[in-house]
Steps between C-alpha positions, in 0.01 A plus 500: 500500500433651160136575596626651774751764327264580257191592792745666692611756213156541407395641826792721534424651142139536642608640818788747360219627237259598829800685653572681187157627537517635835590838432300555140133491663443857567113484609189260506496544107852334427421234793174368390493602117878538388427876426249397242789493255600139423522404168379246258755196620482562842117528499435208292751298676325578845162437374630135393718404814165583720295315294731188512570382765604173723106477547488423097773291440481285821131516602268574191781356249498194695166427584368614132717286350412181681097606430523619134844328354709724198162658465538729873711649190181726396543633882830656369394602168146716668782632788714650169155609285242616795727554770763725347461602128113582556576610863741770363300560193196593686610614843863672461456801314198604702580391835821723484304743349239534757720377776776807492189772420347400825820474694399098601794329644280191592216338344257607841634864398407429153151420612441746744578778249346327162174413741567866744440222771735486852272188638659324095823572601442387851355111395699494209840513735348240737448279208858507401638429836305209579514349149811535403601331853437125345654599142830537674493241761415258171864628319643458832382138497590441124869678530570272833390141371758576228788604740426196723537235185828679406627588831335268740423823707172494701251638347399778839849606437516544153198728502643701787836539337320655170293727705793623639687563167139625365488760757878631461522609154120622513488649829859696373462533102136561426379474189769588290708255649201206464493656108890419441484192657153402286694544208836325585221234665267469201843421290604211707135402478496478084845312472415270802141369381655447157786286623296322737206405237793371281656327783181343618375391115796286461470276805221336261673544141423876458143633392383261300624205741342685807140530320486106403564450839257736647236340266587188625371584812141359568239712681271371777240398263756309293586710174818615383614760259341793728782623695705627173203567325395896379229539786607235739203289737296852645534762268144642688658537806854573372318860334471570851855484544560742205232754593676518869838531439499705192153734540657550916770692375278794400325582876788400734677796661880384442477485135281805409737706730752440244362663235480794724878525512559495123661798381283558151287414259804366234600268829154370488502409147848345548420337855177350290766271278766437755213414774357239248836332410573461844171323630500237153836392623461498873145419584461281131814315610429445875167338397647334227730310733266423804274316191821233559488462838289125478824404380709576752248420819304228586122475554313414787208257463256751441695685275684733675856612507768318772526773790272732349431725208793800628745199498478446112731749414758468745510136438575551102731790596718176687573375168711788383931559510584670857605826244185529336269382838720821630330710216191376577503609869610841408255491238227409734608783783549720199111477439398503821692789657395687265147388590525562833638819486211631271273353770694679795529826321134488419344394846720748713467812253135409527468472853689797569389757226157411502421391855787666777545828268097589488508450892800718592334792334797670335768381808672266250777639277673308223769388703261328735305381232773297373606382872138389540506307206828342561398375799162370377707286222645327807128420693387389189805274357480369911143448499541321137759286605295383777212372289732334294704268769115458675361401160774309358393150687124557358364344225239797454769773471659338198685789311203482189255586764610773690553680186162404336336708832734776460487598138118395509411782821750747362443478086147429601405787674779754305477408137156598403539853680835524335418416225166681443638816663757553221250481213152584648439861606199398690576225769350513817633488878206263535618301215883463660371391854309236326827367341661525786238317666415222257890455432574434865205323583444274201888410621484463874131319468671219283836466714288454821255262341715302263798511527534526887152325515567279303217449259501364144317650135505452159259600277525434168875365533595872669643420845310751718691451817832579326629817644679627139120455362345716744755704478469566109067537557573778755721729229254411206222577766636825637560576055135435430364644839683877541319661152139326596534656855655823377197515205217496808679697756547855594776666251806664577507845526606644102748758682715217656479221156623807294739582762641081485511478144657864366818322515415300178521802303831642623702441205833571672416216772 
């Protein structure tokens, strides 16, 4: 019953915030970009709550944890270093720099006018909406496994219930509304993890208790001491892990976005710190706890968890007083509504500024704008929600997969263009269609012949056919491959680069 109170509330505060909103989105700007005026809190808060999601602390949390023991702990600590303070560091003051002087309210607009290239803006929106399709099916599938073990609700029904809420306060706030309720989200998030690491420590006699016990645990080969060691049983493969979910950050359209609604560059600096804090607690804490999770579950005979990998968490969550399993739910749908509605604002601005606008040829007004994009956050949270109640009974489409092939397509083909363009006067179209190309190839190439294939590699101890290492090759690829391509192919004309990058030396920007 408790659980219950506290859910209900929750959504109502959610709900009431998107109403409040209604009236106070005057154009596309305000919808999509909160008037490119939100401040250092807000921002920072956003950037963490999409980043964080029920993907990480059910799915990745979960299954990293099993693989890599109080070790997947590194996962958190490169999420806090690479995937926010750097992220910010490098990316935030330029990005809203460059962002507001070319009037880019999507990252395809941001191509098409830092690259003066329509057919950019054109594959760069077809990306999104196909990619960002299995990101949110897989917090779908994380936020409902947790709802069933508290609730004993169906898993179909618990996704189609939060696509429903999803759509409400997104489809009627915008993005002011999904920035209040990131904040007021992101704070049930810090006290929540924190109470629930503590909780979960002294089931086995607090930290030092639960590490002798997760030492205690033999591998398959028949050692012990490696599950609460520094670098746990992989630490080849678990780089992989680091270099996905903390380098992804920096080429996927739902976080950069959000430093183009920062108000200035003193929020920046701010948002830097705050940012930082945030993602130590959260992400270092989720992985942090899923290292625990052999003692809670079971193994299988060939070392794998009882009911699967997405079950971990859930299962350790059982152990917890019905109060502070209450917290944990909201805490969990704090993270991933916040998710989702970055996703939905993302993929429908996208579809409808950069591929319905361009085809109306000036018929589409503001108003209509926003109506188009409203009703694209509905196809695409129905469309989501579909893949996740198809997928949920496969043992391919576990929650760590479907994300790996997102963030490796999208941060593979977007980072190195991204990247590149805010620093390097002299990148070529030719050099973003190649990262475009390699990023979403190098992707769907592996998920066809591994992991839906699938085929087996290691080489040199580096699993090949894992889907977060192919992932993390296509962003360092798409890095290494944009200046070589750029260096041999025809340059950009000097009128448009000076155009791009005047906005550098605006003082009063």
């Amino acid at each position: 019953m408790t659980m219950w109170v506290v859910l209900i509330l929750y959504l109502c505060l959610m709900i009431g915030i998107g109403a409040y909103y209604r009236k106070k989105n005057s154009g596309t700007a305000d919808y999509v970009l909160g008037g490119r005026a939100l401040g250092s809190w807000f921002t920072a808060f956003a950037y963490g709550t999409s980043y964080f999601s029920a993907v990480i602390f059910v799915g990745y949390a979960g299954k990293f944890g099993w693989n890599y023991g109080a070790s997947a702990t590194w996962v958190g600590i490169g999420n806090a270093v690479i995937g926010s303070l750097l992220a910010w560091l490098v990316l935030g003051k330029r990005t809203r720099l460059m962002s507001k002087h070319l009037d880019a309210r999507t990252m395809p607009e941001f191509f098409e006018k830092r690259y003066n290239s329509k057919g950019l803006k054109l594959a760069a929106a077809i990306i999104i909406f196909i990619f960002l399709i299995p990101y949110t099916a897989s917090a779908f599938n994380g936020l409902s496994r947790l709802f069933e073990k508290a609730f004993h609700i169906d898993y179909a029904i618990c996704i189609v219930v939060m696509g429903i809420i999803t759509a409400v306060y997104v489809i009627v706030g915008g993005y002011k509304a999904t920035a209040l309720n990131d904040f007021i989200q992101g704070i049930v998030m810090l006290v929540g993890i924190v109470a629930v690491i503590v909780n979960i420590l002294n089931k086995n006699g607090g930290l030092g208790g639960s590490l002798d016990a997760l030492g205690a645990i033999t591998t398959k080969d028949g050692s012990t001491g490696v599950y609460n060691s520094l670098f746990g049983p992989d630490p080849v493969n678990l780089i992989g892990v680091v270099i996905l979910t903390s380098l992804g950050t920096w080429g996927l359209p739902q976080m950069v976005t959000k430093f183009y609604t920062i108000k200035d560059e003193q929020a920046v600096k701010t948002g830097t710190v705050i940012s930082t804090i945030f993602a130590f607690v959260v992400a270092g804490g989720c992985y942090f706890l899923g290292g625990f999770g052999r003692l809670f579950v079971g193994a299988t005979a060939d070392d794998k968890p009882i009911d699967g990998f997405d079950a971990i968490v859930p299962t350790m969550m059982e152990s917890l007083p019905e109060l502070l399993f209450g917290v944990v739910i909201v805490l969990v749908l704090s993270a991933s509504m916040s998710t989702l509605s970055s996703l939905v604002l993302t993929s429908s601005s996208t579809l409808t500024l950069d591929m319905i606008k361009p085809m109306m040829k000036g018929k589409m007004d503001e108003k209509k704008e926003v109506l188009c994009m409203r009703i694209f956050v509905a196809v695409f949270l129905l469309i989501s929600c579909t893949i996740a109640v198809v997928t949920l009974k496969n043992p391919v489409a576990i929650i760590s997969t479907l994300m790996s092939i997102s963030w490796g397509a999208l941060a593979g083909a977007f980072l190195a263009p991204l990247l590149w363009g805010l620093y390097m006067k002299n990148v070529t179209k030719a050099a973003v269609w190649t990262s475009f190309i390699c990023g979403v190839g190098i992707t769907v190439a592996h998920m066809f012949y591994y992991t839906i294939g699938g085929h087996t590699a290691t080489i040199g101890g580096l699993a090949v056919h894992s889907p977060i290492n192919a992932g993390a090759f296509a962003m360092l690829f798409g890095i290494v491959i944009v200046p070589i391509v750029s260096f041999i192919t025809k340059k950009p004309e000097e009128k448009q680069v000076q155009k791009v990058f005047s906005c550098l030396d605006d003082k009063a920007a």
